[in-house]
Chimera marker file (.cmm) of the C-alpha trace (Angstrom):
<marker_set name="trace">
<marker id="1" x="13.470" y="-2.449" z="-6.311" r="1" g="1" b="0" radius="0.5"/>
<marker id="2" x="10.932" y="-5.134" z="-6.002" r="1" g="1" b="0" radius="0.5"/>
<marker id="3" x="8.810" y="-6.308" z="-3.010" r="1" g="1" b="0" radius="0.5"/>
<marker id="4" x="10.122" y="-9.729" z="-2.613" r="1" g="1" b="0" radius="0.5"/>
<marker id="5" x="6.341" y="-11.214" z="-1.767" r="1" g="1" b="0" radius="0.5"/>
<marker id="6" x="4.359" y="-9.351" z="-4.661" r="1" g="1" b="0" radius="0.5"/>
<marker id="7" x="4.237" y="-10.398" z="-8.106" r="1" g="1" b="0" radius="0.5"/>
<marker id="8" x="4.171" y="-7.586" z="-11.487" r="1" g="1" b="0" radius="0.5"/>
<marker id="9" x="5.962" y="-5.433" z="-9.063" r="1" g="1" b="0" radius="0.5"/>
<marker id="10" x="7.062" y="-2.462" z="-11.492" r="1" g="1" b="0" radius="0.5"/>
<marker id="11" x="5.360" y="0.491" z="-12.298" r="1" g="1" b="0" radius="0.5"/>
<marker id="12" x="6.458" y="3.946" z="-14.389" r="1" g="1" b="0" radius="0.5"/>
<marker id="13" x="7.719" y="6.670" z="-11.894" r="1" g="1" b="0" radius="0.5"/>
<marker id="14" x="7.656" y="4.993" z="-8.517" r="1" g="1" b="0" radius="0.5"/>
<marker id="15" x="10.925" y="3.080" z="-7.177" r="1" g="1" b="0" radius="0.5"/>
<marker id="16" x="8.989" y="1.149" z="-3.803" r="1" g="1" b="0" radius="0.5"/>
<marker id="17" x="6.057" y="-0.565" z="-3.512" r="1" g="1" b="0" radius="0.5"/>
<marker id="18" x="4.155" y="-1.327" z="-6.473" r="1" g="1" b="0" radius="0.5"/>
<marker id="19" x="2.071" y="-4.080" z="-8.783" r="1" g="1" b="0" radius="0.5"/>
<marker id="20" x="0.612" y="-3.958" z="-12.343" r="1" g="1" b="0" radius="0.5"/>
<marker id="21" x="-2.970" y="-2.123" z="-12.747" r="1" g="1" b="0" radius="0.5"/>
<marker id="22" x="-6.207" y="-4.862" z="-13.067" r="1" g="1" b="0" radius="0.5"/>
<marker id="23" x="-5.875" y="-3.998" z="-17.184" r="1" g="1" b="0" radius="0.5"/>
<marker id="24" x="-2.204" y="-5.757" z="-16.504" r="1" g="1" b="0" radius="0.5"/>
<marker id="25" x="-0.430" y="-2.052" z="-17.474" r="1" g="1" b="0" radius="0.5"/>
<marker id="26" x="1.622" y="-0.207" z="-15.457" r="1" g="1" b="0" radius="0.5"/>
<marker id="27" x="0.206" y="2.265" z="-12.639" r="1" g="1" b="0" radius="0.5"/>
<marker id="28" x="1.828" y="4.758" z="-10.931" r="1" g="1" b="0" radius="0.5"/>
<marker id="29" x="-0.322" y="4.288" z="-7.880" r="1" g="1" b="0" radius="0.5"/>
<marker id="30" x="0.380" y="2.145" z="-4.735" r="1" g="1" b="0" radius="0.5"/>
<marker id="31" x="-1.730" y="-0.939" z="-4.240" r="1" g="1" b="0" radius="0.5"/>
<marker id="32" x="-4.179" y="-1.568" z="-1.615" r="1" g="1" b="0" radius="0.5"/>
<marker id="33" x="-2.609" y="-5.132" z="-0.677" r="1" g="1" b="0" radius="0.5"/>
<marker id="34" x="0.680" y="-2.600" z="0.032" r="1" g="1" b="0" radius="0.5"/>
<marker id="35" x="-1.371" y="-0.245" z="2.039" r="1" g="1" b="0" radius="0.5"/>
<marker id="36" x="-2.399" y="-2.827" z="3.858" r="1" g="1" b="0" radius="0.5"/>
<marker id="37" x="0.537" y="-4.335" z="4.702" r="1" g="1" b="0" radius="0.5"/>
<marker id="38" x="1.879" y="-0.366" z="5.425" r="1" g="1" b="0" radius="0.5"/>
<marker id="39" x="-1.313" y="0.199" z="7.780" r="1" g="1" b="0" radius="0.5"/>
<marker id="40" x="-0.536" y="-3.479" z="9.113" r="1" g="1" b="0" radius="0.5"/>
<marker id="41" x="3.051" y="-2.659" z="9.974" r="1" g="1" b="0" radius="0.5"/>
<marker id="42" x="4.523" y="-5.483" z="7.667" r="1" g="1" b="0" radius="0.5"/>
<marker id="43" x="5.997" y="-3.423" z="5.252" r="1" g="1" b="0" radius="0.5"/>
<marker id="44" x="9.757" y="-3.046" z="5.662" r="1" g="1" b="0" radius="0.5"/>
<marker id="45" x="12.115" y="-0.517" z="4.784" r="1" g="1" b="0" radius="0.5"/>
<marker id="46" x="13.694" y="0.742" z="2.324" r="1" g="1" b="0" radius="0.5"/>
<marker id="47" x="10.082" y="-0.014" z="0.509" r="1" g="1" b="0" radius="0.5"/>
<marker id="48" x="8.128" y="1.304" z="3.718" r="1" g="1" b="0" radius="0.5"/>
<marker id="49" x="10.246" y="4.513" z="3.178" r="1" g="1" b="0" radius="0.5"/>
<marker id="50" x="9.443" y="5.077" z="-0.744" r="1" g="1" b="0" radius="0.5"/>
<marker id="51" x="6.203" y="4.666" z="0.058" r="1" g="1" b="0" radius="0.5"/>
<marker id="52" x="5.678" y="6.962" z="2.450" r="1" g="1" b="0" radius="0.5"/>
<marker id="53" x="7.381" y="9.852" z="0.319" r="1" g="1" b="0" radius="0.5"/>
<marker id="54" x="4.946" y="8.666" z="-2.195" r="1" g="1" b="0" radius="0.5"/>
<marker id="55" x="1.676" y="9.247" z="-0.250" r="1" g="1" b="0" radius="0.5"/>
<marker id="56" x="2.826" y="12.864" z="0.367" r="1" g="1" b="0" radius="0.5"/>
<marker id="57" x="2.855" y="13.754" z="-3.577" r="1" g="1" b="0" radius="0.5"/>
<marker id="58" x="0.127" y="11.260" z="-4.347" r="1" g="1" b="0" radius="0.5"/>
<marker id="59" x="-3.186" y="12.746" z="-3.426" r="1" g="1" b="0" radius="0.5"/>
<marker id="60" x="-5.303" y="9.408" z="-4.556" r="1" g="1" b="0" radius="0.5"/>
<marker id="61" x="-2.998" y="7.325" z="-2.726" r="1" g="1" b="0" radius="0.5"/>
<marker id="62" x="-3.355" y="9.535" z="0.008" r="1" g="1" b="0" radius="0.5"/>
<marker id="63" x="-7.096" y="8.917" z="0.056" r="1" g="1" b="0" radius="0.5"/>
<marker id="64" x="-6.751" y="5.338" z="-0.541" r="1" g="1" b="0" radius="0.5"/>
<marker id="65" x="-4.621" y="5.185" z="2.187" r="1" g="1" b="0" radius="0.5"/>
<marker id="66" x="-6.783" y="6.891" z="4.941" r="1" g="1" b="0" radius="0.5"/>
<marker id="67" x="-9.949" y="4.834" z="3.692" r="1" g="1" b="0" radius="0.5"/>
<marker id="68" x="-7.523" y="1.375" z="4.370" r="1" g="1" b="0" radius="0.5"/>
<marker id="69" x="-6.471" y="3.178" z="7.525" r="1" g="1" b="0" radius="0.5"/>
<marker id="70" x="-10.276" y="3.620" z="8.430" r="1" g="1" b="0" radius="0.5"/>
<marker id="71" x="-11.415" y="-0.020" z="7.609" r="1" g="1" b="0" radius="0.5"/>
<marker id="72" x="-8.560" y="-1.827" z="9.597" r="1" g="1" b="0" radius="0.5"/>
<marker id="73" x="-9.338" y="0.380" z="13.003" r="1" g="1" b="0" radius="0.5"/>
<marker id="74" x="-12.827" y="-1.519" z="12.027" r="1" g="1" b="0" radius="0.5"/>
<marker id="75" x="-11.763" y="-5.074" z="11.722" r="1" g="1" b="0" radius="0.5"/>
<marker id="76" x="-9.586" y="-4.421" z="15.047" r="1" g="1" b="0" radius="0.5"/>
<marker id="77" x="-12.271" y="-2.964" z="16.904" r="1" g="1" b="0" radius="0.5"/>
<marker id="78" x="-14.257" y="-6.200" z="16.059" r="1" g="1" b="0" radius="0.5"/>
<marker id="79" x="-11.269" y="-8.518" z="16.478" r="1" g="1" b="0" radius="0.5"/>
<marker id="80" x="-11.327" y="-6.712" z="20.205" r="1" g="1" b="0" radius="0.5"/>
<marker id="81" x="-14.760" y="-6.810" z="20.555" r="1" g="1" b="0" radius="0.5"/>
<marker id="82" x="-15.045" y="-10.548" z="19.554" r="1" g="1" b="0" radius="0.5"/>
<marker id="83" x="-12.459" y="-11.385" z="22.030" r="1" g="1" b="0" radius="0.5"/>
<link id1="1" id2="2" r="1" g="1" b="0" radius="0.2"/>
<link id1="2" id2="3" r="1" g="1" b="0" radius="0.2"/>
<link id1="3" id2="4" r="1" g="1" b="0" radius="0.2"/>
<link id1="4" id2="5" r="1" g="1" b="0" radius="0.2"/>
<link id1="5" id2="6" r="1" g="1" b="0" radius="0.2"/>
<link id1="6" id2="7" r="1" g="1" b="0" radius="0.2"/>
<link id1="7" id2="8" r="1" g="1" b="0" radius="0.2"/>
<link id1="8" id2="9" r="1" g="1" b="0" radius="0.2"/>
<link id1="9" id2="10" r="1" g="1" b="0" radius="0.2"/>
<link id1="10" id2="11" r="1" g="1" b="0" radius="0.2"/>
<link id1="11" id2="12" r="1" g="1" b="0" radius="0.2"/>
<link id1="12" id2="13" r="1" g="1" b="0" radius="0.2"/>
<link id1="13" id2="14" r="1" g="1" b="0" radius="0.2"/>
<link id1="14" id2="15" r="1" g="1" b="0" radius="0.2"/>
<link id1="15" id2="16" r="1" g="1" b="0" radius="0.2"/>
<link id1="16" id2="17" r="1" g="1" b="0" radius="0.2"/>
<link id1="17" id2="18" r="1" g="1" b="0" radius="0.2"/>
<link id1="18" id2="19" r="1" g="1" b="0" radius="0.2"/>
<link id1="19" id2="20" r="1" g="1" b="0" radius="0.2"/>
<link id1="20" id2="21" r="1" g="1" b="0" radius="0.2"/>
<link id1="21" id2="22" r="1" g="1" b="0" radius="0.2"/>
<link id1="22" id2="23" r="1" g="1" b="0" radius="0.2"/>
<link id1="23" id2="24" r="1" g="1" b="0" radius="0.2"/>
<link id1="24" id2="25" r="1" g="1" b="0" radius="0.2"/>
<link id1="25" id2="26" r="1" g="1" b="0" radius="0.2"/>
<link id1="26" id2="27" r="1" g="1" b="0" radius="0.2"/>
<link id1="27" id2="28" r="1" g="1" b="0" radius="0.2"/>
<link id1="28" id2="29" r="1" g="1" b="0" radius="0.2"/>
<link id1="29" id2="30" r="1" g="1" b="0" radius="0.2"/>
<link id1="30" id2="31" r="1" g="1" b="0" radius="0.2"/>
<link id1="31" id2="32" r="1" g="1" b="0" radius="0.2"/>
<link id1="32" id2="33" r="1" g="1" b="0" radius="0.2"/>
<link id1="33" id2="34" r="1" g="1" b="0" radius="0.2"/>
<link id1="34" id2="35" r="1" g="1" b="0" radius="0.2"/>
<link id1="35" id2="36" r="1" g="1" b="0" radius="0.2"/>
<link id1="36" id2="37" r="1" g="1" b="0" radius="0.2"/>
<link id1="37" id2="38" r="1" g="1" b="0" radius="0.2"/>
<link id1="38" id2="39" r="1" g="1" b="0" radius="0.2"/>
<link id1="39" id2="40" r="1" g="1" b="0" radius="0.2"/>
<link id1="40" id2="41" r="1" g="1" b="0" radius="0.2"/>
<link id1="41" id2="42" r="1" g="1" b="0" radius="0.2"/>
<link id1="42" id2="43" r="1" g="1" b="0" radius="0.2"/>
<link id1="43" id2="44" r="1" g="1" b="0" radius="0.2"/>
<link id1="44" id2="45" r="1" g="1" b="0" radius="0.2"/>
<link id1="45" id2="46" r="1" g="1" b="0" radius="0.2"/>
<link id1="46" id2="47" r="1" g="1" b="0" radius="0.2"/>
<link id1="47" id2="48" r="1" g="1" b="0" radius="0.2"/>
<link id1="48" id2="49" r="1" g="1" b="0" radius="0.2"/>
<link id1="49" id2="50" r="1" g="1" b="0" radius="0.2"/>
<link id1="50" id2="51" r="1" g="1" b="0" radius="0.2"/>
<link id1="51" id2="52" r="1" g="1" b="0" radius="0.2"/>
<link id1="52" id2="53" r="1" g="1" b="0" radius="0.2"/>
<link id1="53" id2="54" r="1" g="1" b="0" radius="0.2"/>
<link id1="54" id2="55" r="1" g="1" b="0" radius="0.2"/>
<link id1="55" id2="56" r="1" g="1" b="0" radius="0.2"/>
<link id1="56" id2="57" r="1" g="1" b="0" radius="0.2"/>
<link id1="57" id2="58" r="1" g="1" b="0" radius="0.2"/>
<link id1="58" id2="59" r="1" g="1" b="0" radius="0.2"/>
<link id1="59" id2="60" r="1" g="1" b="0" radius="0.2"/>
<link id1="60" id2="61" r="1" g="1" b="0" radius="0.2"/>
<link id1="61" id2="62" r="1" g="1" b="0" radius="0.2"/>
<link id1="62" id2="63" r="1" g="1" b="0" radius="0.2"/>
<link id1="63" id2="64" r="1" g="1" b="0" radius="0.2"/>
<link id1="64" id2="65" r="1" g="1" b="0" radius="0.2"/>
<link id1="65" id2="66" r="1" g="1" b="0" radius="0.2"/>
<link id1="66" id2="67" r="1" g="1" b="0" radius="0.2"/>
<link id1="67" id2="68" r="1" g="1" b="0" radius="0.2"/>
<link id1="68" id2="69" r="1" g="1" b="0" radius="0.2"/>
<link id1="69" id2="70" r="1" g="1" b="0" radius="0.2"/>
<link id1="70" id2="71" r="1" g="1" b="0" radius="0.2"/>
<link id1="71" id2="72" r="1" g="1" b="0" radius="0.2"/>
<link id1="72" id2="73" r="1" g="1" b="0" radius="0.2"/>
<link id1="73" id2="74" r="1" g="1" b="0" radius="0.2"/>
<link id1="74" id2="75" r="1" g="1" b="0" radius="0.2"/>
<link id1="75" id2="76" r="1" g="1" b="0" radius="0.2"/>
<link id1="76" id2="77" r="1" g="1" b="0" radius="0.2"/>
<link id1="77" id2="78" r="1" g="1" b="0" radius="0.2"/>
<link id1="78" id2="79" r="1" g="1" b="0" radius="0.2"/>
<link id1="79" id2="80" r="1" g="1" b="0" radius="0.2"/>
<link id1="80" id2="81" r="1" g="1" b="0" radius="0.2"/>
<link id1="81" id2="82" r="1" g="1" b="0" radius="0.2"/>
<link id1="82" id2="83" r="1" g="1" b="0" radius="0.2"/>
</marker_set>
């Protein structure tokens, strides 16, 4: 399964949301542009679903995921604050 908006979308061990590491090989970790789009409620299923089984056995994904989770409660706050 691919995400039909991401490009080098496969990785070894992980069936949902995925993209090539910056040395162009495979990682089995989730990206941060798909934790964003998980934390900004674009992702749909059956990739939002793999994903989320994947941050329960994934502690660095975990982390990366609460650290996205933390900076976009930021930019909203200032997107609400701006306004």
């Amino acid at each position: 399964m691919t995400v039909p908006h991401r490009r080098n979308t496969q990785i070894d061990g992980f069936d949902g949301p995925r993209v090539a590491a910056a040395d162009s090989k495979s990682s089995p970790h989730i990206t941060l542009g798909d934790l964003e789009l998980f934390h900004s409620g674009k992702m749909e299923a059956p990739a939002l679903s793999l994903l989320e089984e994947h941050l329960l056995v994934c502690p660095p994904c975990a982390h990366r995921a609460e650290v996205i989770a933390q900076c976009m409660n930021v930019i909203r706050a200032g997107i609400i604050a701006w306004d």
